[in-house]
N, C-alpha and C positions, 0 to 999 in steps of 0.2 A: 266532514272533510273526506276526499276520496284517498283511498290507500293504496297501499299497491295492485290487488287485484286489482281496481278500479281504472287505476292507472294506466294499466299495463295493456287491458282492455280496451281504452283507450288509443293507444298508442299503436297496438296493432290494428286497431280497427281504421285506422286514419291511414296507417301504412300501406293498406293491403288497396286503398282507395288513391291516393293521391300519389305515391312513389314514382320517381319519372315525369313528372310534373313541374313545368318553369312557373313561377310567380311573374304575371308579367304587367300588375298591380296592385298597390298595397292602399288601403283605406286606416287609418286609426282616430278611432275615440277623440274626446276633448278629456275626458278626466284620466287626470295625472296620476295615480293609485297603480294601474296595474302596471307602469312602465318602470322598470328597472335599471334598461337603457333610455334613452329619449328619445321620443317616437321617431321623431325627424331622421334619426342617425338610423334606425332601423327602417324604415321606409327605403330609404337610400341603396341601406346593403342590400334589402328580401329583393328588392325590383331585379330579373332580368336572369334569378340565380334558378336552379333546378334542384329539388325535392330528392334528394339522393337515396335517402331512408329514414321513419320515424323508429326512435324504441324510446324505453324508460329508463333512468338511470334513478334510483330512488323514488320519489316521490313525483319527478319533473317527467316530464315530456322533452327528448330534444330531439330536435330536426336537424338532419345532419345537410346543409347545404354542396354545393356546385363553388367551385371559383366561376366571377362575374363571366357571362358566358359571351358579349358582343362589346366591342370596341367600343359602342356610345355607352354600355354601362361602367366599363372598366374610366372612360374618363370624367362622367359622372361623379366619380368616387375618388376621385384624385388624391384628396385627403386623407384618404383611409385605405385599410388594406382590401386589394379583391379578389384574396384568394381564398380557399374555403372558409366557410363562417358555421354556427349553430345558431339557433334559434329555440330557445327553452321557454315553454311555457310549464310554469306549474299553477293546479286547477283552485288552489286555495278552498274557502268552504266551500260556494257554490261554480266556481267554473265547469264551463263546456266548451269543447272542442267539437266541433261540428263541420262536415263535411256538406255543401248545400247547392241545390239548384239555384241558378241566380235571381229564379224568379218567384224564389221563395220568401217570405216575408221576412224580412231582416227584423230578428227580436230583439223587445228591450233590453236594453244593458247591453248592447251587443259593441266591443271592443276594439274588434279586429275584422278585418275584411281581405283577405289575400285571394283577388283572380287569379286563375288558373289559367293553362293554355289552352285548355278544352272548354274553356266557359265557367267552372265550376268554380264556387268560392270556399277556403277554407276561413271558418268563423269562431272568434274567440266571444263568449256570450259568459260574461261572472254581474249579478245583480248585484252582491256585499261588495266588491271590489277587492278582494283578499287575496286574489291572484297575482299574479306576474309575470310578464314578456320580459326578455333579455336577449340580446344578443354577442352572441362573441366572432371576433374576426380572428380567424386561428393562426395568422401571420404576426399577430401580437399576443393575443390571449390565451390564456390555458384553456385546454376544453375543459367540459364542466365533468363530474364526478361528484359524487355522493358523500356525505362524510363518515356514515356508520357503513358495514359490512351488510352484505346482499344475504338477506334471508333466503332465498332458494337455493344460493349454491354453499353459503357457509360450511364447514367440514365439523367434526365432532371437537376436535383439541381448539378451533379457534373459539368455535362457540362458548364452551364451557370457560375460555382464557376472557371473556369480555364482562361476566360477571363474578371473577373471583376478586373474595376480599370487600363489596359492594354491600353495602349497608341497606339500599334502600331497596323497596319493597322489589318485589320482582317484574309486578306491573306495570310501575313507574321505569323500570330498566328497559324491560319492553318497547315503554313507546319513546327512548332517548334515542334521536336519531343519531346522535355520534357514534352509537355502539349501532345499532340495526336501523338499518334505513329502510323506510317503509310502512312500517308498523305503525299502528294505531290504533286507537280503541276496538276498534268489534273485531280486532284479529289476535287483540293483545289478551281480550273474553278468551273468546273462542278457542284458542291454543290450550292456552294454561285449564279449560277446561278439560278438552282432548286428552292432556299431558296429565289432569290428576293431582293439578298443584294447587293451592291457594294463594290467590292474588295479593294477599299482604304478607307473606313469608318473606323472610330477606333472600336478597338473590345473592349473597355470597353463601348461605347457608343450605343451600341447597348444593345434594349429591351428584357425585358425575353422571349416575346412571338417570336422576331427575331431570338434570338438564339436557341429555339426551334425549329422552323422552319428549322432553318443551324441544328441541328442536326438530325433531321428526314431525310432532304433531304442527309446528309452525307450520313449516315447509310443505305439510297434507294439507294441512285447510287453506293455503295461500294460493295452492295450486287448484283443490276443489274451487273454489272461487273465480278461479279464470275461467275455468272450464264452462263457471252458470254464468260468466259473463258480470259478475261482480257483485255486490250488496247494491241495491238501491232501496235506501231507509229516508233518505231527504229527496235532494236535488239531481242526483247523480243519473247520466243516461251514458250511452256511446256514439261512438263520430253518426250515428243513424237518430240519434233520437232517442234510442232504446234503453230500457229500463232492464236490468242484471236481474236474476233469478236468486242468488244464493242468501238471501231475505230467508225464504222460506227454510231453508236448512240450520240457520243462528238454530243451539243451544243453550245461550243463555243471556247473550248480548239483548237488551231492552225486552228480554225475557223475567223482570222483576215483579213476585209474588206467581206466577207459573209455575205449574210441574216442572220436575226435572224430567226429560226425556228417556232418560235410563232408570234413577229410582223413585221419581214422584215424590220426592221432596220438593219446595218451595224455593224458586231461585230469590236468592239474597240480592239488593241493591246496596251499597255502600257510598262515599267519595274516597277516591285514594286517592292522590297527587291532583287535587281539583278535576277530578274526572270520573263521571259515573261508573261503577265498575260492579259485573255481573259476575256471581259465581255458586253452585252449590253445594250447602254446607255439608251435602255430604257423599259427595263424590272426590267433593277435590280437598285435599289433608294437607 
C-alpha cells in the first residue's frame, strides 16, 4: 500500500500538473468498491468546478475544488450545495492517479476519467479495488482531516505523549493511524532501524531520549523518500507513470536473511501485529 512518501509524491506530482484546471467532464467505472460517495452525486459536483490545489492529508489525496463556476452548473445542482467541495481519493493497495494524454490507452481497471479544460484527463486506475473516491460539499460537510498526528511536523513532547503508558509493541504503534497518520510497513522498518530500537519492545517502555530518536529518524527517512520520489516495491508509480527510487536505499524492509548495511549481521524476518517486519539483531536493542 502506498505511504506517505508515496502519497505525498503523488499528490505533488498531480498538483504541479493539473492546478487551475476546470473538470468540464466526469466519466466513472461500473464497480461499486471504490465509491464512497455515489458516483452519480459526484459526477454532478466535479462537472464545471476548477482544481484549486492537490495535497495530502494522511494517507488520502484531496483535491481542494472551486464553487460551481457557471449558472447551468450551479442549477444542475439544485439539490446539493455549490459552493466549494473536496474530492479525496485514497490510493488503497494498488491505486494510481494518473495525469494523461486523452489519446492514451485508457487501462484496465481504470475508474475514474475527469476531462480537463486543456484536453487532458485525470485518471483513477486501482486493479484490487481497495481504493476510494469521496466527495464532500463544504456548505454541509466537514473537510476531511486525518485521525493520527502528521509525522513530518509532529514536535518532541507530542510525540513521545502518543505512546506513553502503551503496551503494544512499538511497531504495531507505528503503523496505528489514530496516533500517526501515514506510516506503514517499510517506514515503520526503516525508522526504528535509523533510530536503534527493536520492533517488539513495548512502546510505553521506551525512553524520552529513544523516542526522540524514532522521531527524528521518522521524519529523515519520510523525507529522504520524497526526495527519491517514493518506494516503488509493488504497484506504486506517480501522476507520470513513474516508478520512486528509494527501493534502492531500504535497510532492512524485505531485506530478510541480507547483510546488515552497517555491521553485516543477517536481517531478521519476524510477524508482529500480522505484518512482516524487518530488523537487525544487532544494531537495533
Amino acid at each position: 500500500m502506498p505511504e506517505l512518501p508515496e502519497v505525498e509524491t503523488v499528490a505533488r506530482s498531480v498538483d504541479r500538473r493539473v492546478r487551475g484546471q476546470r473538470i468540464v467532464e466526469v466519466w466513472f467505472g461500473s464497480h461499486r468498491e471504490p465509491f464512497k460517495t455515489p458516483p452519480a452525486q459526484q459526477a454532478r459536483a466535479l462537472e464545471g468546478r476548477e482544481l484549486l490545489s492537490i495535497h495530502r492529508t494522511g494517507k488520502h489525496i484531496v483535491c481542494e475544488l472551486s464553487a460551481a463556476l457557471d449558472e447551468g452548473t450551479r442549477k444542475s445542482m439544485r439539490r446539493e450545495a455549490a459552493g466549494a467541495a473536496q474530492w479525496i481519493v485514497h490510493l488503497g493497495m494498488t491505486g494510481r492517479l494518473l495525469v494523461s494524454h486523452p489519446d492514451n490507452p485508457v487501462a484496465a481497471h481504470t475508474h475514474a476519467r475527469l476531462r480537463l479544460g486543456d484536453g487532458r484527463e485525470l485518471r483513477f486506475v486501482d486493479p484490487r479495488r481497495f481504493g476510494r473516491l469521496e466527495l464532500r460539499l463544504l456548505d454541509r460537510d466537514e473537510p476531511f482531516t486525518a485521525a493520527g498526528a502528521e509525522p513530518l511536523t509532529i514536535g518532541a513532547a507530542e510525540f513521545a505523549a502518543l505512546f506513553r503508558g502503551r503496551k503494544l509493541a512499538i511497531k504495531a504503534a507505528l503503523l496505528n493511524q489514530s496516533l500517526l497518520t501515514g506510516v506503514g510497513n517499510i517506514y515503520a522498518d526503516e525508522s526504528l532501524f535509523h533510530a536503534g530500537i527493536r520492533p517488539t519492545r513495548a512502546a510505553g517502555r521506551l525512553t524520552r531520549a529513544e523516542l526522540e530518536r524514532l522521531r527524528v529518524a521518522l521524519r529523515s527517512v519520510l523525507q529522504n523518500s520524497i526526495q527519491a520520489g517514493g518506494s516503488s516495491v509493488s504497484d506504486y508509480v506517480d501522476a507520470d507513470g513513474v516508478k520512486g527510487f528509494y527501493q534502492l536505499d531500504h535497510c532492512v524492509y524485505l531485506r530478510g536473511g541480507q547483510p546488515c548495511r552497517s555491521c553485516q549481521s543477517a536481517i531478521r524476518r519476524i510477524l508482529l501485529a500480522g505484518r512482516g517486519t524487518h530488523y537487525c539483531p544487532q544494531c537495533q536493542k
